[in-house]
N, C-alpha and C positions, 0 to 999 in steps of 0.2 A: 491283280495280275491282268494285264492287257490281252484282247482274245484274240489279238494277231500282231505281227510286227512285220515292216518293209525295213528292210536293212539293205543298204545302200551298195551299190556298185559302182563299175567306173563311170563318169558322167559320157562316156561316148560309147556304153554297151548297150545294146536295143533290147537285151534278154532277161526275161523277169521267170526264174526257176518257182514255179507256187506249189508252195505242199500246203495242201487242206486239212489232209486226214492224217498227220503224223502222232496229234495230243490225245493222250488218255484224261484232262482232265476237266472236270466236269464240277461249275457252282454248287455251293450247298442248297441254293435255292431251286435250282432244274435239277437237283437231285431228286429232293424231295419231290416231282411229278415222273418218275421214274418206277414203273411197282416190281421192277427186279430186286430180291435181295443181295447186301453184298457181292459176297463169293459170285452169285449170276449175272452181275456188273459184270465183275472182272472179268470170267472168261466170255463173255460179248466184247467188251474191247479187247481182248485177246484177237478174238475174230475179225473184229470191223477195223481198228487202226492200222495202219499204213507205218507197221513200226521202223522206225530207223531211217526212213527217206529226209527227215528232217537233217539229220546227221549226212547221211548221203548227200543232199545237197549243200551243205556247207563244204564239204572236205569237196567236194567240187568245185563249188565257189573258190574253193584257195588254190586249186591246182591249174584253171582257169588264166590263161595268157591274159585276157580280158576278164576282171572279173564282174561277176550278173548281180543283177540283184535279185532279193530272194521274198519273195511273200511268203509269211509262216501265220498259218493257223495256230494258236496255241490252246486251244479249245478242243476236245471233243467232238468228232462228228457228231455227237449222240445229243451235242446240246441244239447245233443248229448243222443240217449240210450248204456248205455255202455253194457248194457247186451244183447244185439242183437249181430245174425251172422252182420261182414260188406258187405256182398257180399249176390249173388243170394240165400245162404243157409236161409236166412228169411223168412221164410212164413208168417210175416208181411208184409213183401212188398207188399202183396194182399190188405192191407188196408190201404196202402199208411204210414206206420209204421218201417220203416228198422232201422237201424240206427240213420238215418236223419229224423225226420215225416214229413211228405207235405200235410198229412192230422190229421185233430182233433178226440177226441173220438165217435163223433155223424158225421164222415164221411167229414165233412166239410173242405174246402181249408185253410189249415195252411202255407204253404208256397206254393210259386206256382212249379206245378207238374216237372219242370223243373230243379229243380235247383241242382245244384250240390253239392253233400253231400262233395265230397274230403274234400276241405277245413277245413272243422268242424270237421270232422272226423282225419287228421290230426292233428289240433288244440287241439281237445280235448279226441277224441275217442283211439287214439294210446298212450297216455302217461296217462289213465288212466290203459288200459289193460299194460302196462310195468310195470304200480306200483302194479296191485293187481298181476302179476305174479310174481314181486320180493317177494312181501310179503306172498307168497304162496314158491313160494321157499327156503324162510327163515325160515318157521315152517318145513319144510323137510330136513334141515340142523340140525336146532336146535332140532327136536324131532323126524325125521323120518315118520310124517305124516301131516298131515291136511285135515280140516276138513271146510268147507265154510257152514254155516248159513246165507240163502238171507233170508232177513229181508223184506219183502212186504206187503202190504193190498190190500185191492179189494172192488168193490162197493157190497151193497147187493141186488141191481137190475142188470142186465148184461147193458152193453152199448154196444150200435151201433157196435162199433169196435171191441168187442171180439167176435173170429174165434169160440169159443167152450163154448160159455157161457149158451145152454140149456141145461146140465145138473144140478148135485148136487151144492147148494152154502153153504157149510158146515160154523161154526165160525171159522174151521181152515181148509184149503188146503195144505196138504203135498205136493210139487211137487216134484218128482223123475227123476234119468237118471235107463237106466238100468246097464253103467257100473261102475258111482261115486256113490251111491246111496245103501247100501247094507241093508239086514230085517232088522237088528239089529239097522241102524241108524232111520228105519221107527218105529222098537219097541220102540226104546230109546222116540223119539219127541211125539208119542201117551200115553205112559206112562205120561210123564211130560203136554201134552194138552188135555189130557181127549179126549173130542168130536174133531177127523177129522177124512176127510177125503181124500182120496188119489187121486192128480190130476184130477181134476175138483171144479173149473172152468178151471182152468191153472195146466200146468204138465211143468215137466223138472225144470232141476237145471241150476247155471252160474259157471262154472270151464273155466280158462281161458287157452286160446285155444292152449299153448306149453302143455298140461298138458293132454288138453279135451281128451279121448276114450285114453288116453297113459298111466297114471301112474295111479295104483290102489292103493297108498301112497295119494293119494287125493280124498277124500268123500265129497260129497255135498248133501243139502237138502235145499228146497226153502220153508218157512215157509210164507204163502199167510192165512192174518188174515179180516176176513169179520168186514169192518169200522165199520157197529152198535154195534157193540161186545164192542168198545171202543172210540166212538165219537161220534158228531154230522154230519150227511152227506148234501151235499156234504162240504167237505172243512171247518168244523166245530171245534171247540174245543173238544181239550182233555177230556173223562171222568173217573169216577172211575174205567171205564173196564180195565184201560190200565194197573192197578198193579197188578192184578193177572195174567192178559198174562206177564208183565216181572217176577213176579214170575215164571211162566212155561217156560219161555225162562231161564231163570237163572237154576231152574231145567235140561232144556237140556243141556246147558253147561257145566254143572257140572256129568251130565252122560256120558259126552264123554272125561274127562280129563285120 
C-alpha cells in the first residue's frame, strides 16, 4: 500500500486539497513500536484521525467547476505526522507530539519516550514532504501559483493534548500563516463556509518547507471542520453534514481558480 497518493486535477487548477490525517492505518512493522494494546489503538485513532475529510474532499473534487488535485495521506498520523516541523521548531514536542508521537491524545505513553523518530521519519516523513513539494512545484510551473487546502476536523470537546484548545470551537476553523495566507484567501473560504472562525482552536497552515516564508506564488489555508457538524464522535460514521461542507469546499475551489 502506498503511504500517499496525488491524484490529478485539471492541468490549469493552482489548488492542491491535502488531507494528512484522514488514514487509520498503520504497518505491522510501526505497529509493533506501539505499547497500546488493541482495543487502545482503536479508540486513539478514534480520537487523532480526521475521519471522513478524505471522502469530503473527493466528493469536492467532483462537484468542483475546476477540479483540484488532491494530496492523500494514506497512513496513520500515528505512523509519521507529516505536517509537523521535524526538528526542535515543534511546539508539539511539549506534548510528546513532534513528528514521531510518544504520547497519545489524553497524555498517555504511545511509544516509549525514547525512541528514536530517525528511522520513521526517514521511511516515511522525507518522501512524503519530496512528493507534496514536487506537486507544489508543478502547479508553479504549470500556472504560476498554488494554493494548498489542508483538509482537517477537530473534536467538539478539546483533548488533553491540545496546546490552545480554551478558546472559540467554531464549525469551521480557518487556520492562517501570516506570510502564505493573504485576506482575500480568508475572504474567499468565509464566503463559501458561512460561520468560521479564524485560528482557534488550531492556527497555521502546512506549505512545505523549500517553499515555507520564501515564495509568495504559494498560499495556504488550513480548513479545521468541528466533527459534530458531520458525524458521529468519536470515530463514528459519516452523516448528512458532510454534503454541504463539500458543497462549501467545492465553493472554495472554484473561488480560487
Amino acid at each position: 500500500m502506498p503511504s500517499f497518493d496525488l491524484l490529478p486535477g485539471a492541468e490549469e487548477s493552482p489548488v492542491i486539497l491535502h488531507v494528512p490525517h484522514s488514514a487509520r492505518e498503520i504497518p505491522a512493522e510501526v505497529r509493533a513500536g506501539i505499547v497500546l494494546d488493541d482495543p487502545a489503538l482503536e479508540r486513539e485513532l478514534d480520537h487523532i484521525v480526521d475521519a471522513h475529510t478524505a471522502q469530503l474532499a473527493e466528493v469536492a473534487a467532483g462537484l468542483a467547476g475546476t477540479t483540484p488535485w488532491r494530496f492523500v495521506n494514506r497512513l496513520s498520523r500515528l505512523v509519521v505526522d507529516p505536517e509537523r516541523f521535524p526538528d526542535e521548531r515543534e511546539e508539539m514536542l511539549a506534548v510528546g507530539m513532534g513528528a514521531v508521537y510518544t504520547r497519545t491524545t489524553h497524555r498517555e505513553e504511545l511509544r516509549p519516550a525514547d525512541t528514536d523518530p530517525e528511522p520513521l521519519i526517514a521511511r516515511y516523513f522525507r518522501p512524503y514532504a519530496r512528493a507534496m513539494t514536487d506537486a507544489v512545484a508543478e502547479r508553479l510551473k504549470a500556472v504560476g501559483r498554488a494554493v494548498i487546502i489542508d483538509v482537517h476536523s477537530y473534536p467538539s470537546e478539546p483533548l488533553p493534548y491540545e496546546l490552545h484548545g480554551e478558546g472559540p470551537r467554531p464549525p469551521v476553523c480557518l487556520g492562517t500563516d501570516s506570510f502564505h495566507t493573504s485576506p482575500e484567501l480568508v475572504a474567499a473560504a468565509r464566503e463559501a463556509f458561512g460561520e468560521a472562525g479564524l485560528d482557534s482552536p488550531f492556527s497555521g497552515t502546512y506549505v512545505p518547507l523549500e517553499f515555507y516564508g520564501r515564495d509568495p506564488r504559494v498560499s495556504a489555508l488550513m480548513v479545521e471542520i468541528r466533527r459534530d457538524t458531520y458525524m458521529t464522535e468519536p470515530g463514528g460514521p459519516a452523516g448528512p453534514g458532510i454534503h454541504p461542507l463539500a458543497r462549501s469546499l467545492a465553493a472554495l475551489v472554484d473561488a480560487l481558480r
